[in-house]
Structures are given as structure tokens and as C-alpha cells.
KEKE-3310 file (N, C-alpha, C; in steps of 0.2 Angstrom, whole numbers, plus 5000, padded with zeros to 4 digits):
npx = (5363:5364:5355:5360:5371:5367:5361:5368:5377:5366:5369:5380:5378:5369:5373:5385:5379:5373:5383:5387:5376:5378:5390:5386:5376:5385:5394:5385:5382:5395:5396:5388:5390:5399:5395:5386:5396:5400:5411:5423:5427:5440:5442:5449:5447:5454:5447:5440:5428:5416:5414:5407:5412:5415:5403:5398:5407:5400:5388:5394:5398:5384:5377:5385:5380:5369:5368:5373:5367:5371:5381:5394:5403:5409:5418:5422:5433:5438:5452:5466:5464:5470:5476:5486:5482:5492:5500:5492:5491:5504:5497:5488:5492:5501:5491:5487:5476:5460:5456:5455:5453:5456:5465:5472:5483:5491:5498:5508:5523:5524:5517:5519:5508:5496:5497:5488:5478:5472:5470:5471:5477:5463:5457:5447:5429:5417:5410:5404:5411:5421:5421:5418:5429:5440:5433:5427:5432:5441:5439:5442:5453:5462:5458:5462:5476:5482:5477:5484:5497:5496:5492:5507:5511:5506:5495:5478:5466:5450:5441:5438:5435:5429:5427:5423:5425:5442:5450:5456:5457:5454:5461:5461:5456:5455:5454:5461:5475:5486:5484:5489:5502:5516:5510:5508:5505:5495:5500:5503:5511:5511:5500:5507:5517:5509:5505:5519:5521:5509:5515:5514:5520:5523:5517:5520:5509:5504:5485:5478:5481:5480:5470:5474:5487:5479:5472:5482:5490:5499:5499:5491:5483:5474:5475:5462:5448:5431:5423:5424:5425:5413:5413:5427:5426:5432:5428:5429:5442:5447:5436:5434:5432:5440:5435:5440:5437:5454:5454:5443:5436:5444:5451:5445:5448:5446:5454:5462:5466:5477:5474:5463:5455:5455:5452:5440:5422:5418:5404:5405:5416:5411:5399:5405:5415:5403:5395:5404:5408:5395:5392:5401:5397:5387:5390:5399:5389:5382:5392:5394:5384:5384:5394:5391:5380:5386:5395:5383:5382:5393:5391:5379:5383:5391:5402:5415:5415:5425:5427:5439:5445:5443:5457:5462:5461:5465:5477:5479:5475:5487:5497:5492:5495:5508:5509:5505:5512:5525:5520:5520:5531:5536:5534:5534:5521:5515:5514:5509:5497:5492:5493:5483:5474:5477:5470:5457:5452:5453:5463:5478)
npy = (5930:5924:5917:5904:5903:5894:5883:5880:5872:5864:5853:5849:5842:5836:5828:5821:5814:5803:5798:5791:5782:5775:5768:5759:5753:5748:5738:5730:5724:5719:5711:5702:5692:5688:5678:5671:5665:5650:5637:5629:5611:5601:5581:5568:5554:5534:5526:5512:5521:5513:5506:5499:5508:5520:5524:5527:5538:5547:5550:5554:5567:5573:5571:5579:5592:5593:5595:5606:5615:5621:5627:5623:5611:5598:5592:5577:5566:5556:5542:5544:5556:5569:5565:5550:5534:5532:5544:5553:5553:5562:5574:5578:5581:5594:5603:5602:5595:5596:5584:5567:5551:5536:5522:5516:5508:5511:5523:5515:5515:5528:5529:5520:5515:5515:5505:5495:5502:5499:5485:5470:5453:5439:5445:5454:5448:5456:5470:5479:5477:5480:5493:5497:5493:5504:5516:5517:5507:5508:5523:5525:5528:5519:5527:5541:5539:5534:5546:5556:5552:5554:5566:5574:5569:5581:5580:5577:5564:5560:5550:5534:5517:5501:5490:5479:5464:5454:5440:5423:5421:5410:5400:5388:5370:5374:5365:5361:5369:5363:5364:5376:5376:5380:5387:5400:5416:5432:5446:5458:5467:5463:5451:5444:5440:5431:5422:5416:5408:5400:5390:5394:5404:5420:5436:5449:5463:5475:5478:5481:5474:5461:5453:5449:5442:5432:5426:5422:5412:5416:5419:5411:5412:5426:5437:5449:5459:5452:5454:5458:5451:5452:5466:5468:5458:5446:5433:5426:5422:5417:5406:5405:5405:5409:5402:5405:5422:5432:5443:5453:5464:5476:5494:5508:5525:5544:5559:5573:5588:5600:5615:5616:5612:5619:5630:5631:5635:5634:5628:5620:5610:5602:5597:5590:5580:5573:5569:5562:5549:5544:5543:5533:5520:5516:5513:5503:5494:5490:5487:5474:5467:5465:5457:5446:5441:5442:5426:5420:5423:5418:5406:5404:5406:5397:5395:5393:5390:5386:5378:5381:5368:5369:5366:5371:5383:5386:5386:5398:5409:5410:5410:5423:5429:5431:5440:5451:5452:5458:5469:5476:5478:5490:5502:5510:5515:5507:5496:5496:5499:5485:5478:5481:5478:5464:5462:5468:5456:5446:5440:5436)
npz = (5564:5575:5576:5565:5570:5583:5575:5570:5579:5585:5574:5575:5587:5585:5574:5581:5589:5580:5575:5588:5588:5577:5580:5591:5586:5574:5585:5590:5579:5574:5587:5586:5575:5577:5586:5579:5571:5563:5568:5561:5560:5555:5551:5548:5545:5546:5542:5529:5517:5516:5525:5542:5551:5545:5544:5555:5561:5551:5556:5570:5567:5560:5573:5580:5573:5575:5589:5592:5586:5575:5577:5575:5566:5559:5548:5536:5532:5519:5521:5515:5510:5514:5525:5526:5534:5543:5545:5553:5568:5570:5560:5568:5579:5573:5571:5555:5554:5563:5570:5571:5568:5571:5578:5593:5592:5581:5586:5593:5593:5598:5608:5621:5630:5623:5617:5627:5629:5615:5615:5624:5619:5620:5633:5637:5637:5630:5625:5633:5645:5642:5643:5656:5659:5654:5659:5671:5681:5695:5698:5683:5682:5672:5658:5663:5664:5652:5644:5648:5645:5632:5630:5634:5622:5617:5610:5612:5621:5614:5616:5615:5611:5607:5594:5579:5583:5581:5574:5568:5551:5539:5525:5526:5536:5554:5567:5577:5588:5584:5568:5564:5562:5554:5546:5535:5541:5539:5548:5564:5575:5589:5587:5577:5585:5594:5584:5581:5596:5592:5583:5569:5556:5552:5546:5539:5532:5524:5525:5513:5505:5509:5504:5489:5493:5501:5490:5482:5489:5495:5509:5521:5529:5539:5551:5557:5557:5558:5553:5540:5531:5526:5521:5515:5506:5510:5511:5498:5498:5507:5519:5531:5550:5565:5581:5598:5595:5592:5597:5606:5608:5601:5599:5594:5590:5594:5591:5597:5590:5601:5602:5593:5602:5613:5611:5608:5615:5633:5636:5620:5623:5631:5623:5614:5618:5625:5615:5608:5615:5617:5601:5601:5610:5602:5592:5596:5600:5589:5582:5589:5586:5573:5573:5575:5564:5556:5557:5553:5542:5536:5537:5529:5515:5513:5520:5535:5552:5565:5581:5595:5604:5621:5628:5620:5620:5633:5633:5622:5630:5640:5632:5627:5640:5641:5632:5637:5647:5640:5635:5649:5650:5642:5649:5662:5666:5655:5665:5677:5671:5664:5677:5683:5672:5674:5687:5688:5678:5687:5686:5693)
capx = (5369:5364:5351:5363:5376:5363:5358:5377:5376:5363:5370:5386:5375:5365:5379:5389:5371:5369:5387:5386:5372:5381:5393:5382:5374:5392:5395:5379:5382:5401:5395:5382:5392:5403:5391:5384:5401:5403:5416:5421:5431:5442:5441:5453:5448:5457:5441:5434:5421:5411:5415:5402:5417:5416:5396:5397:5410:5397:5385:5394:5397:5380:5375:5386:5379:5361:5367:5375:5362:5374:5384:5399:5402:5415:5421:5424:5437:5443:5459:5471:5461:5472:5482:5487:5482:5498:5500:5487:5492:5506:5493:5483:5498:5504:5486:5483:5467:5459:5453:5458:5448:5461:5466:5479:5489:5494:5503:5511:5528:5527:5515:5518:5504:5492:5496:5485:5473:5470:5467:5478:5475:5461:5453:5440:5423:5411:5411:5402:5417:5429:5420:5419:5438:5442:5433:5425:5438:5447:5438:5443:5462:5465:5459:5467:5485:5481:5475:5490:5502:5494:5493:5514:5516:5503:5487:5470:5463:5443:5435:5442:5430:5428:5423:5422:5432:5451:5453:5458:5451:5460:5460:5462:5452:5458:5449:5466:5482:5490:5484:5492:5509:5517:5505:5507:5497:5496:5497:5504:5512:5508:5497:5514:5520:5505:5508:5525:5520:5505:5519:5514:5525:5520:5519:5517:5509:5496:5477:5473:5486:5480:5468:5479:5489:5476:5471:5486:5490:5506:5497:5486:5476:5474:5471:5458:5441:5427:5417:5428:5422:5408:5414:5430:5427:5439:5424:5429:5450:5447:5430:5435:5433:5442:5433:5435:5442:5461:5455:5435:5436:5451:5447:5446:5447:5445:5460:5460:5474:5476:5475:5459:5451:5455:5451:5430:5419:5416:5400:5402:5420:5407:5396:5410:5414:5397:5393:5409:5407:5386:5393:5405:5396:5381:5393:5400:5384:5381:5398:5395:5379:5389:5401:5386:5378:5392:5395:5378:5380:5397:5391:5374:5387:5397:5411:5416:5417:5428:5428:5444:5442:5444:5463:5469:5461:5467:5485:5480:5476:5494:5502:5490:5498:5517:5512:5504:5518:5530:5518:5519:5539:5537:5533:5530:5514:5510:5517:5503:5489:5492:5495:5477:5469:5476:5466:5451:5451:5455:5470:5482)
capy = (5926:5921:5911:5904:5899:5888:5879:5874:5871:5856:5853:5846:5840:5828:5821:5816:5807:5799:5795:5787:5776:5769:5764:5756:5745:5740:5733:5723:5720:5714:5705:5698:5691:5685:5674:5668:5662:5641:5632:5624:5606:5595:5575:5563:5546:5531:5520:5515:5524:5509:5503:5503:5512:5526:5528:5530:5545:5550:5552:5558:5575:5576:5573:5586:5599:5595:5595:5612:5621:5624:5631:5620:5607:5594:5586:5570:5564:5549:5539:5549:5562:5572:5562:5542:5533:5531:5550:5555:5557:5567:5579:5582:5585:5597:5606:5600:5591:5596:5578:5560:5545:5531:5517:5517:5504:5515:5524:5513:5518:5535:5529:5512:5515:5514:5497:5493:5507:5495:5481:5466:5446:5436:5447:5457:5444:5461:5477:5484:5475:5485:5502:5498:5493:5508:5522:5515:5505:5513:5529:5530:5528:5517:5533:5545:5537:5536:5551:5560:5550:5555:5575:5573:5572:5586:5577:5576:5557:5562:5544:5526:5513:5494:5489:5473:5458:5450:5434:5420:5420:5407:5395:5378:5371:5372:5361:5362:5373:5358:5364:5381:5372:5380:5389:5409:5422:5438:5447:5462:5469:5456:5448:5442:5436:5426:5418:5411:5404:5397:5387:5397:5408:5428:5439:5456:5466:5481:5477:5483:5467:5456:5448:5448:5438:5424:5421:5416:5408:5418:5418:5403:5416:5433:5444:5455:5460:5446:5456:5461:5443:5454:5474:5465:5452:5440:5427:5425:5420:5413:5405:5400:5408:5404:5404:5413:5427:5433:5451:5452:5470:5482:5500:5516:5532:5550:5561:5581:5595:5605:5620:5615:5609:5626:5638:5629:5639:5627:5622:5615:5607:5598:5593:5587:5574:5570:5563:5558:5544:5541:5538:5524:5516:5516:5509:5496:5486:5489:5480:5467:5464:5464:5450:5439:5441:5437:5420:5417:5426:5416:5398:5402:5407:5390:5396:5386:5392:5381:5383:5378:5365:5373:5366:5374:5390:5391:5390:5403:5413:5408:5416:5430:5435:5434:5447:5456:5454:5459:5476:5478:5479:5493:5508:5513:5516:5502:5488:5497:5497:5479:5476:5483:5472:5456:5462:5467:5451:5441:5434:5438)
capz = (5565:5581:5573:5563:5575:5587:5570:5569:5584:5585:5568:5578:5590:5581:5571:5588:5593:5574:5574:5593:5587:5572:5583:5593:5581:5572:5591:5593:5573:5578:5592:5583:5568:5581:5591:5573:5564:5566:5572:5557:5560:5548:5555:5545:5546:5544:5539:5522:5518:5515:5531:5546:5556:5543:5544:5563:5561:5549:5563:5573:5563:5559:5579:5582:5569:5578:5596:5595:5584:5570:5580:5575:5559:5559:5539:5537:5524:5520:5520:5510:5505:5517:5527:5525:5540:5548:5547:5556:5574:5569:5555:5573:5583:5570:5568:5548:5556:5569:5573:5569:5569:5570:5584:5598:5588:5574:5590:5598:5593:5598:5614:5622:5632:5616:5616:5631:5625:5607:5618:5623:5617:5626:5637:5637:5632:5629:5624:5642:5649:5639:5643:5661:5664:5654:5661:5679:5685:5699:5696:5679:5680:5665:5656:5663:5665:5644:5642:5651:5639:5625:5633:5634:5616:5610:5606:5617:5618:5615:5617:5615:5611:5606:5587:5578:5585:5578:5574:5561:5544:5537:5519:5530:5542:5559:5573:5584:5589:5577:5563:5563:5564:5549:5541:5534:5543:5538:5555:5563:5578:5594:5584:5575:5593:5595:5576:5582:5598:5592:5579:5562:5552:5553:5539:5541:5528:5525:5526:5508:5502:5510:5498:5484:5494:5503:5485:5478:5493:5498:5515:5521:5536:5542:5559:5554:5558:5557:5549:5536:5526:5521:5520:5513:5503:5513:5510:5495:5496:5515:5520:5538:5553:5569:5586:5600:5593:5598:5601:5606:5608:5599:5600:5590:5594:5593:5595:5594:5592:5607:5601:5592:5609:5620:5608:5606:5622:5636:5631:5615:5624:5634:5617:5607:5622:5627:5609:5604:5619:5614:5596:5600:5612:5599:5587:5598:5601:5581:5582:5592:5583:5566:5572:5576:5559:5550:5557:5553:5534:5532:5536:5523:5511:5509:5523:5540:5559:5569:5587:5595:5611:5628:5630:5615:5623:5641:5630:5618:5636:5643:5626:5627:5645:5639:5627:5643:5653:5635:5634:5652:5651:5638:5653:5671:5666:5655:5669:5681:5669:5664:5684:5686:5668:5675:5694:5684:5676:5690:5682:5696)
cpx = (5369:5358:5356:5368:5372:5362:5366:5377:5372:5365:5376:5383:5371:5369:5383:5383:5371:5378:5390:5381:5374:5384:5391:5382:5378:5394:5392:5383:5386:5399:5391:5385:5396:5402:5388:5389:5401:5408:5419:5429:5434:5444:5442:5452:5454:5455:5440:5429:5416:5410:5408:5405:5414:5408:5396:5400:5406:5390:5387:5393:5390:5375:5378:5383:5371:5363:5371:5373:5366:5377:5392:5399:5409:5414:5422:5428:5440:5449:5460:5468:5465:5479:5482:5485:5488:5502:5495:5489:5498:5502:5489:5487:5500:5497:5485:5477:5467:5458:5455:5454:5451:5460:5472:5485:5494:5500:5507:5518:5529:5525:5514:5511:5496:5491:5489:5478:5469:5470:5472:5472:5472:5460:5447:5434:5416:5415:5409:5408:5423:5428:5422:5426:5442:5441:5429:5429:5440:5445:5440:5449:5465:5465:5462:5473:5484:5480:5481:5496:5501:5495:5501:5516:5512:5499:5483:5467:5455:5441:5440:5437:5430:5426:5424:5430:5438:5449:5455:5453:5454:5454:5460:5458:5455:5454:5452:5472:5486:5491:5486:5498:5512:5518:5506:5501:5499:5493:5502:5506:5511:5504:5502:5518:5515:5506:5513:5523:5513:5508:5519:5520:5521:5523:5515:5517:5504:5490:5475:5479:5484:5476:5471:5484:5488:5475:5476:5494:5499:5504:5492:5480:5477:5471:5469:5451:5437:5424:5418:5426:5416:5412:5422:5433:5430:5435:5428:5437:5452:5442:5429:5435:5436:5438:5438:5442:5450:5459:5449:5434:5441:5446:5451:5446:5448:5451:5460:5466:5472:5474:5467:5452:5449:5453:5438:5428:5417:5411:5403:5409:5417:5402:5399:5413:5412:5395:5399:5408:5399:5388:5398:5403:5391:5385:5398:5395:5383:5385:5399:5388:5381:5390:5396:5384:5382:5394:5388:5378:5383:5393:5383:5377:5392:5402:5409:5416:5418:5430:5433:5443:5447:5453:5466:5467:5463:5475:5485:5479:5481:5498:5501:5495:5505:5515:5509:5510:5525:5527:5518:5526:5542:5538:5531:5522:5510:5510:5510:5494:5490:5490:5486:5472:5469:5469:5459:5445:5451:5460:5477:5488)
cpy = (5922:5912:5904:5899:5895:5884:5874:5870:5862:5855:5848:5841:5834:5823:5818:5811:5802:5795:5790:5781:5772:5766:5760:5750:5744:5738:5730:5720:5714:5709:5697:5688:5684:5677:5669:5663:5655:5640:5628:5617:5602:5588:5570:5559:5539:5521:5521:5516:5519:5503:5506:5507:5520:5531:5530:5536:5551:5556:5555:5566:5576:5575:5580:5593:5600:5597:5603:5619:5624:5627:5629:5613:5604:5591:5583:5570:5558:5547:5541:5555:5570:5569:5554:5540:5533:5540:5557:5558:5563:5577:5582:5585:5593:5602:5609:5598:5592:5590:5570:5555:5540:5524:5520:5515:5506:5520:5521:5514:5524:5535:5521:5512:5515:5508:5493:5497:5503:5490:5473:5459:5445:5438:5448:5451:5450:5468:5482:5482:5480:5492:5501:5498:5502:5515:5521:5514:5507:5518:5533:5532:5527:5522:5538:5544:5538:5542:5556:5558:5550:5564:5576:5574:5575:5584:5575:5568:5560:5555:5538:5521:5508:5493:5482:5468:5455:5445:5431:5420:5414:5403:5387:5378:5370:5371:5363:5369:5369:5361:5370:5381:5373:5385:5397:5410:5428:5442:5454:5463:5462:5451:5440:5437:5427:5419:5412:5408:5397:5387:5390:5403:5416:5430:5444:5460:5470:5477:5475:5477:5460:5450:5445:5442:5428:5420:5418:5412:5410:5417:5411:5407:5423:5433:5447:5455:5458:5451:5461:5452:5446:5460:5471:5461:5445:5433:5423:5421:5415:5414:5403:5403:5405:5406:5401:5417:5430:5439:5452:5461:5476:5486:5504:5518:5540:5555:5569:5585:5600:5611:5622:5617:5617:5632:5635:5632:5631:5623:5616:5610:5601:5593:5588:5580:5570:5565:5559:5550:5543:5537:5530:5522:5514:5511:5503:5491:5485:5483:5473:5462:5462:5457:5443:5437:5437:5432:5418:5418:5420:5407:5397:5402:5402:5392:5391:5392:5386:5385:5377:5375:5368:5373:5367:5383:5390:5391:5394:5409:5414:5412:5421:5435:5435:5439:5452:5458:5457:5469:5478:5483:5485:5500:5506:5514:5510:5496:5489:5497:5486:5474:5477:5478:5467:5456:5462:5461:5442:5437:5435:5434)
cpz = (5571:5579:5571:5565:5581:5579:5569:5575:5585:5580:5571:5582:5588:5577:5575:5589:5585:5576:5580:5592:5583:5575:5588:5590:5575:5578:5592:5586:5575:5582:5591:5578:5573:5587:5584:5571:5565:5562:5565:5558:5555:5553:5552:5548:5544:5542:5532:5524:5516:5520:5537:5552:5553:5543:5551:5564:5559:5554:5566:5573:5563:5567:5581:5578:5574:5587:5599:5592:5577:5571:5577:5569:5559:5551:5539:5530:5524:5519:5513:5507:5509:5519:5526:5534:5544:5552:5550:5564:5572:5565:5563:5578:5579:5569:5559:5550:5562:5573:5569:5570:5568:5574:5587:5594:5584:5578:5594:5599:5598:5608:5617:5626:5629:5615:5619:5628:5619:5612:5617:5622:5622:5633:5638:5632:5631:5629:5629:5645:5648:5642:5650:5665:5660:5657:5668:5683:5688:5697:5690:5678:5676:5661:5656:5661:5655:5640:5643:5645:5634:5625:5630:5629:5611:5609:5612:5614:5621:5620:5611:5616:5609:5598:5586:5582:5578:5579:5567:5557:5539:5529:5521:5535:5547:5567:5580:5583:5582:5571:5561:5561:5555:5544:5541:5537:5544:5545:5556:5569:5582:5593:5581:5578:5592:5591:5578:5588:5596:5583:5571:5562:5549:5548:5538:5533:5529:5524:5517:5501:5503:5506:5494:5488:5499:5494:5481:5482:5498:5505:5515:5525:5535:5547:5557:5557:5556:5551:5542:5529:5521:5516:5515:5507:5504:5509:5504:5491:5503:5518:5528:5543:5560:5575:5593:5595:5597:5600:5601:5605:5606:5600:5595:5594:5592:5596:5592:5595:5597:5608:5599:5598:5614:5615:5607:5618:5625:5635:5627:5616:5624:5629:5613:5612:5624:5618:5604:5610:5618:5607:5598:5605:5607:5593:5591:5597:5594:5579:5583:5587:5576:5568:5573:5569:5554:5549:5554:5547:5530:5532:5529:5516:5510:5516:5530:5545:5562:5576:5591:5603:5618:5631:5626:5618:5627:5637:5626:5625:5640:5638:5627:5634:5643:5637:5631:5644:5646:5636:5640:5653:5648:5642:5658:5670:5663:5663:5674:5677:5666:5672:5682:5679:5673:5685:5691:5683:5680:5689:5687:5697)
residu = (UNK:UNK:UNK:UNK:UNK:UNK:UNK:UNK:UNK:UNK:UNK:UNK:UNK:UNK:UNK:UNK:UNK:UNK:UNK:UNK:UNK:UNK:UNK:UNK:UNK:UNK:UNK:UNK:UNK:UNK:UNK:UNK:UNK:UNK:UNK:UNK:UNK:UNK:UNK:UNK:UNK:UNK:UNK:UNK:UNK:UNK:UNK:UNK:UNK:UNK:UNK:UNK:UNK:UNK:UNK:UNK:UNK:UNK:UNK:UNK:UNK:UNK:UNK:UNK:UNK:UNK:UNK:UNK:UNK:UNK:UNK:UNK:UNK:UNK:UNK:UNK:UNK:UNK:UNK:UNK:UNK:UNK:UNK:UNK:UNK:UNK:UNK:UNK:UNK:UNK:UNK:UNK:UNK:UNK:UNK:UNK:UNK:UNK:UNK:UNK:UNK:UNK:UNK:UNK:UNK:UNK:UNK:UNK:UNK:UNK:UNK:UNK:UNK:UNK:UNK:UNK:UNK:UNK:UNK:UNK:UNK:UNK:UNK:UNK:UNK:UNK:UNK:UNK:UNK:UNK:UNK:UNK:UNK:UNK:UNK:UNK:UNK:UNK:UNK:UNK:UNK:UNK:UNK:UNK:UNK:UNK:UNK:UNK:UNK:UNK:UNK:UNK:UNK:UNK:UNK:UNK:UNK:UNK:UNK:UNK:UNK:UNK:UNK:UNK:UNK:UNK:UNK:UNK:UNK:UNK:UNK:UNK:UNK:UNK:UNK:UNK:UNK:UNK:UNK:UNK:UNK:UNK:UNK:UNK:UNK:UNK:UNK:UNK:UNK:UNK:UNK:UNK:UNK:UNK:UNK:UNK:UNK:UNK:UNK:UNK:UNK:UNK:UNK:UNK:UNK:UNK:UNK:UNK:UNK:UNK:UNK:UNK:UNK:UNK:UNK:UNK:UNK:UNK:UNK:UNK:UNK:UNK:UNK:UNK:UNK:UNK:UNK:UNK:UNK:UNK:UNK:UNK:UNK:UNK:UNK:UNK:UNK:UNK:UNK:UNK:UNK:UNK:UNK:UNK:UNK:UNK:UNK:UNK:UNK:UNK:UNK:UNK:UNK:UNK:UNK:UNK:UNK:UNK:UNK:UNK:UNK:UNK:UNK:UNK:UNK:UNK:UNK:UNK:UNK:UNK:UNK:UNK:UNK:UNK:UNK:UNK:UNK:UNK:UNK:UNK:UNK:UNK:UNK:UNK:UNK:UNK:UNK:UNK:UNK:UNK:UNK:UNK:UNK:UNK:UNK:UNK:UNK:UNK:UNK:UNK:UNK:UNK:UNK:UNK:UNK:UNK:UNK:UNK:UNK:UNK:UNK:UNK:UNK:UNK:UNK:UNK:UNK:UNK:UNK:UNK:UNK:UNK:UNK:UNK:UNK:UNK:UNK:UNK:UNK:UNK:UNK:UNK:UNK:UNK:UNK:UNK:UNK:UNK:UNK:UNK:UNK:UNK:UNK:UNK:UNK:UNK:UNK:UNK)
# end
């Protein structure tokens, strides 16, 4: 019996040690599985996908899947495949998308300070130019002040960056100011402004109309991105381009749900910042080198570039600061970051 009862005995004994190791290793397991699982992101564009906007975003996902070891996986979708461009900041606010790929402009309603963010008429002549007043400047003010009135209504501004240049694409030639005197142009927000001072009649429609309507002549121009002659077809309804551009540098940008942003370990916070600012500057100079190209595609392909004489410019830069001083009137905030372009720029 005595036998017997020790035998029970380690018998108890060993099953507390088996059944303390299991639990052991389902805690490394747990921990394990835990430290494994990736991140996984959803990242609504508002590019086509045959756009070289849309291939940069591309990149970026697959820089971040290498720069965090798979740790983390962002998806790209394109326009409508979730959300429609204009419902985008809203889907990020609301955490349907973790991430947005849009422009400021598209918020300007919600954020006057967006306006300044998308870039104002007849300033900026470089893409370094754009970066360094938005995030050097004043140690980086223009940003924050942006960044915070972006905070305020729920949405995280990642990175705001420069892509191809705006300007006229027109079916007529124009040498001078003169020749706009008249003439439809499909335009858009301040753009629109510009339109009526510069004596033409504005005519605001969606992007994905506007051929249908150079070619049958409903409009005579458009404000669009030069390099939309190619990714576009514009060549082919409106062979003209106007130089200088009215907008050398507008920006994209990167925008993330809050909720998204604070629940990622700081590391990969720090990853997801660092390469979304390497992608768009990578895809600016791509940009810029784009807009060159194009004059040079358009005039082998039958089209015109007219550059407009220096005294129809310093009045297209006289318009452009109304529509300064019109976006500064919008906020406390914009009137200061305008206050600080026109320093920048020496324009005081």
C-alpha cells in the first residue's frame, strides 16, 4: 500500500511538472504567433491606375512590406473599388480605410487650410522649393499648423508632396493674355477665379469628362496636369500647351485613420513615415522629369507650346496673389501660413 500510495504520489507529481510545461510553451507559442501576425493595411487611392501617381503608391506598399520584414502589408485599390475619390477623407476618418492617397484640394471644404497645403497659383518654380517651405521653413511650421488642422477633424496628415505641374492645355493658340478673352476652360476651384480674371469663362466639371467635352468643343481649355497629354490622351482633343504653368507644383498626400496609426508599435510608426516621405520625394523629381518630357513628346507629336511674354506673367502673378490674399481670408491659420509663403517668397 505504501508502495502504492508514493507511486500516486509522483504520479500527481509529474502531471503538475507536464502540465506546467504545456503551459509554458502555449505562452512562448502565444507570444510567438503574436509577434508573427502582420499588420495588415487597406490604402484607397484616388489615382488611375495607369497613372504614374498610381505606380509610386505601388512602391510604396511594396517598400514597406521590405522595410519592415513582412512585418506589415499595406493594399492598394483603386478609385472606386471602395471608396470614390471625394469619399475618401471621410472612409479614413471613419475607419473603412486605414489610409488615403488623395490631395488637400479634395478637402478644402472640410479644411481651409488644405487649400494652402494643395499649393497656391504662381509660386513655387521647383519641387525642392515646395519641400523646403513646407517642412524647413520656420522649423517646420507650415506642417505642423496643417498637420494639427487635419488632427482636429480625426485624420493624421502622413506626408504632402509635389507632383506634376497645372496648367493650360487648350484647342487655340495663345501667345497672349488676349487670347483667353472669351474662351471656355474647364477648371476648378481657384483655378476658376483665375479663368475669370484672366477674361475667359470657367467651367467647372469632373476630370473623367473633360475630353468628351474639348472634343466637341464644349470647352476650348483645361487646367489639368501637363502630363496628362500623354496618361490621358488630351493630345489628342487639345494639342497646346500654355507655358509657365499656373500651378508648378500641387501636392498629394497621405492621410491615415487615427485609430489605425496608434494601435502600429513605434517602430513600424516611424517606418510607415520614413518611407512614405522617400516615396514622394522620389516621385516628385520622377514628376518633374515627366513634365519635361512631355513638352518635348508633345511638340514631336504635331502639338504647340506657347510661352506667354513676361508682361502677361507678372499679371498672371498679380491674379495669383488675390487668390492668396482670397485663401488667406478663409482662417486664422490660413492668413498666417500665406503671411509666411508671401515671406518665403519674398513677395511682401
Amino acid at each position: 500500500m505504501k508502495k502504492n500510495k508514493m507511486s500516486h504520489h509522483r504520479l500527481i507529481a509529474m502531471s503538475i511538472s507536464l502540465l506546467f510545461s504545456v503551459m509554458i510553451l502555449l505562452s512562448i507559442s502565444s507570444s510567438a504567433t503574436a509577434a508573427d501576425k502582420v499588420i495588415k493595411w487597406r490604402l484607397q487611392s484616388a489615382w488611375s491606375p495607369n497613372s504614374f501617381t498610381h505606380a509610386m503608391a505601388e512602391n510604396f506598399c511594396a517598400d514597406i512590406k521590405e522595410a519592415t520584414n513582412g512585418r506589415m502589408e499595406v493594399k492598394l485599390f483603386a478609385p472606386g473599388a471602395i471608396l470614390k475619390p471625394l469619399e475618401i477623407f471621410d472612409g479614413v476618418k471613419n475607419g473603412v480605410i486605414d489610409m488615403g492617397f488623395a490631395s488637400g484640394i479634395y478637402n478644402a471644404r472640410k479644411i481651409p487650410e488644405a487649400l494652402v497645403e494643395f499649393g497656391m497659383p504662381f509660386s513655387f518654380d521647383s519641387y525642392q522649393q515646395t519641400y523646403e517651405f513646407l517642412y524647413e521653413y520656420e522649423d517646420g511650421k507650415v506642417m505642423k499648423t496643417i498637420r494639427e488642422a487635419y488632427k482636429k477633424r480625426g485624420v493624421n496628415l502622413l506626408v504632402t508632396g509635389p507632383g506634376s505641374a497645372y496648367g493650360f492645355m487648350t484647342t487655340f493658340p495663345a501667345k497672349t493674355l488676349e487670347d483667353f478673352k472669351g474662351k471656355k476652360i474647364r477648371s476648378f476651384g481657384f483655378f476658376g477665379a483665375l479663368v475669370k480674371m484672366m477674361g475667359g469663362a470657367p467651367v467647372n466639371m469632373p476630370a473623367s469628362e473633360q475630353y468628351l467635352a474639348l472634343q466637341r468643343g464644349t470647352v476650348e481649355g483645361t487646367v489639368f496636369p501637363f502630363i496628362a497629354m500623354k496618361t490621358y490622351n488630351i493630345i489628342e482633343v487639345a494639342n497646346k500647351i500654355i507655358h509657365p504653368p499656373t500651378l508648378m507644383t500641387p501636392t498629394m498626400n497621405f492621410i491615415v485613420n487615427d485609430k489605425s496609426m496608434k494601435k502600429l508599435p513605434a517602430d513600424l510608426q516611424e517606418i510607415v513615415s520614413r518611407v512614405a516621405l522617400k516615396n514622394f520625394k522620389e516621385y516628385s523629381e520622377t514628376a518633374f522629369n515627366e513634365d519635361a518630357k512631355t513638352v518635348t513628346w508633345l511638340k514631336e507629336n504635331g502639338g504647340d507650346v506657347f510661352t506667354l511674354p513676361d508682361a502677361d506673367v507678372a499679371k498672371l502673378k498679380k491674379y495669383g496673389e488675390k487668390i492668396w490674399d482670397g485663401v488667406g481670408s478663409k482662417s486664422e491659420n490660413n492668413k498666417v501660413l500665406i503671411g509666411m509663403l508671401k515671406s518665403f517668397l519674398g513677395r511682401n
